[in-house]
N, C-alpha and C positions, 0 to 999 in steps of 0.2 A: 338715808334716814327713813325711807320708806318700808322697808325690809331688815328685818330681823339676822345681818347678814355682817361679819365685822365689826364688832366691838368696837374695838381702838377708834376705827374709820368714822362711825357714830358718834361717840364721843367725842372725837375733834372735830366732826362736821358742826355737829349741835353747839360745841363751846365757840367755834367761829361763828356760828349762824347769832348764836345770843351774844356774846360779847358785842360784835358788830354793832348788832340792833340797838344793845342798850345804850351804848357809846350815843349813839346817832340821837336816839332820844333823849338822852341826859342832853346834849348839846341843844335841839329843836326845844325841849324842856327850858332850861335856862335863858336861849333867846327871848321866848313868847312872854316868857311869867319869872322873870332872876327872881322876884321875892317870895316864891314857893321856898317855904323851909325844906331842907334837907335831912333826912337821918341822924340823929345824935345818937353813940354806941359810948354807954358810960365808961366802957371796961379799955384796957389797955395789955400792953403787952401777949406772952404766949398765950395767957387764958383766952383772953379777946380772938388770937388768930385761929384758937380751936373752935372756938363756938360759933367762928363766923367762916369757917372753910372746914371744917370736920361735923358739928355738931347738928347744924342747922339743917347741910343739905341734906343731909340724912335722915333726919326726924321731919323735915318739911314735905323729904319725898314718901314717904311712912304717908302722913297725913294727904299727901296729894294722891299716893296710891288708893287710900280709901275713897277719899270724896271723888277719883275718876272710876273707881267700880261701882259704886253708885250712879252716877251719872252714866255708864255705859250699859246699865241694865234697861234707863228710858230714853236715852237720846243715842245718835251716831257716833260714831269714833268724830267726827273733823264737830261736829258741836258739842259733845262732850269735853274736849278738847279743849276748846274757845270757851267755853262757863269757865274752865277752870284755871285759866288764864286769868281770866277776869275778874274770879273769885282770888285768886292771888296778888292781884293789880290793887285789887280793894283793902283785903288784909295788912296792904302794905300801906296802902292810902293811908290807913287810919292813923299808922305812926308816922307820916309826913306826905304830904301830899302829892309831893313831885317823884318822891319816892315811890308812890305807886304807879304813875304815871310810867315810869321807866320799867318796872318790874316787872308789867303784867308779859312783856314782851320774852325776854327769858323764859318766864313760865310757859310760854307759847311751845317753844322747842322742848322744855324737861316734858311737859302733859304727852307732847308729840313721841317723843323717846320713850316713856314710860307705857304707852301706848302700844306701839311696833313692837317693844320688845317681851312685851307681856305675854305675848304667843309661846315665847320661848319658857316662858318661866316666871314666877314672881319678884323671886330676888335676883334673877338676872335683869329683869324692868328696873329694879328699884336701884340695882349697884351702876347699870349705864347713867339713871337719871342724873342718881346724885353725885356722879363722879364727875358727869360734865357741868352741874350747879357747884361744886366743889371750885371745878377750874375757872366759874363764873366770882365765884367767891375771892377766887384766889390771890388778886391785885387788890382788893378794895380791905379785903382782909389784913395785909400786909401795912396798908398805908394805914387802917384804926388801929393794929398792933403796936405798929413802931415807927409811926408818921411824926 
C-alpha cells in the first residue's frame, strides 16, 4: 500500500485492512456504548444497493480527493491523511454516532490509497480509492438493499 505498484494488490490489501478494522470497531463500539444509535438508510432495494456501493464511494472519494489536496498543500502526507480520517469519522458522527466511530477507520486506508496512488494519476487515486470503499460498501449494502 505504500507504493503506487499493483492495483488489484492495493485494492484488496486496503479492503482487508478496512473491513477488518471496522468489524473490530463496530464490535469494541457496541461492547462499550450498545445504545449509540446506528445508521438508518431510508431506501431499499437496487436503488439503496447503488447509492450505497456505486454512488457514494465514488462521489465521497471526489470529495476526499479535494479536501486531501488541500490539506497536502499545508500538512505531510501521514497528517494529511489522519485530518481526513477524522474529518470522515465526523461527517459520519453527525448522522449516528457510533457510525462515525467506526468509519473514520476505513477512511484511514481510502485517504492512505488516494494518497500513494495519486503519484500515478488523479483518476487512478480516485478509481483504487473507491473501488476498495466500494468493496467496503459491498456487504452492508447488500443487507440495507435486501435484508
Amino acid at each position: 500500500m505504500r507504493e503506487p505498484r499493483r492495483a488489484w494488490l492495493a485494492i484488496l490489501t486496503g479492503w482487508a485492512l478496512s473491513i477488518v478494522g471496522s468489524i473490530a470497531l463496530a464490535a469494541l463500539s457496541k461492547a462499550i456504548a450498545p445504545a449509540l444509535p446506528a445508521p438508518e438508510f431510508p431506501m431499499k432495494g437496487p436503488i439503496a444497493f447503488f447509492m450505497l456501493v456505486v454512488f457514494a464511494p465514488f462521489v465521497e472519494t471526489l470529495i476526499m480527493a479535494g479536501l486531501l489536496s488541500l490539506l497536502l498543500r499545508f500538512l505531510t502526507p501521514a497528517t494529511s491523511i489522519l485530518v481526513s480520517a477524522l474529518a470522515w469519522g465526523a461527517a459520519h458522527s453527525s448522522m449516528a454516532l457510533g457510525w462515525g466511530l467506526v468509519i473514520w477507520w476505513p477512511f484511514l486506508i481510502f485517504s492512505t490509497l488516494y494518497v500513494v496512488w495519486r503519484q500515478r494519476g488523479f483518476w487512478i487515486a480516485v478509481g483504487i480509492a473507491a473501488t476498495t470503499h466500494a468493496l467496503q460498501n459491498l456487504a452492508p449494502g447488500l443487507l440495507v438493499a435486501f435484508g
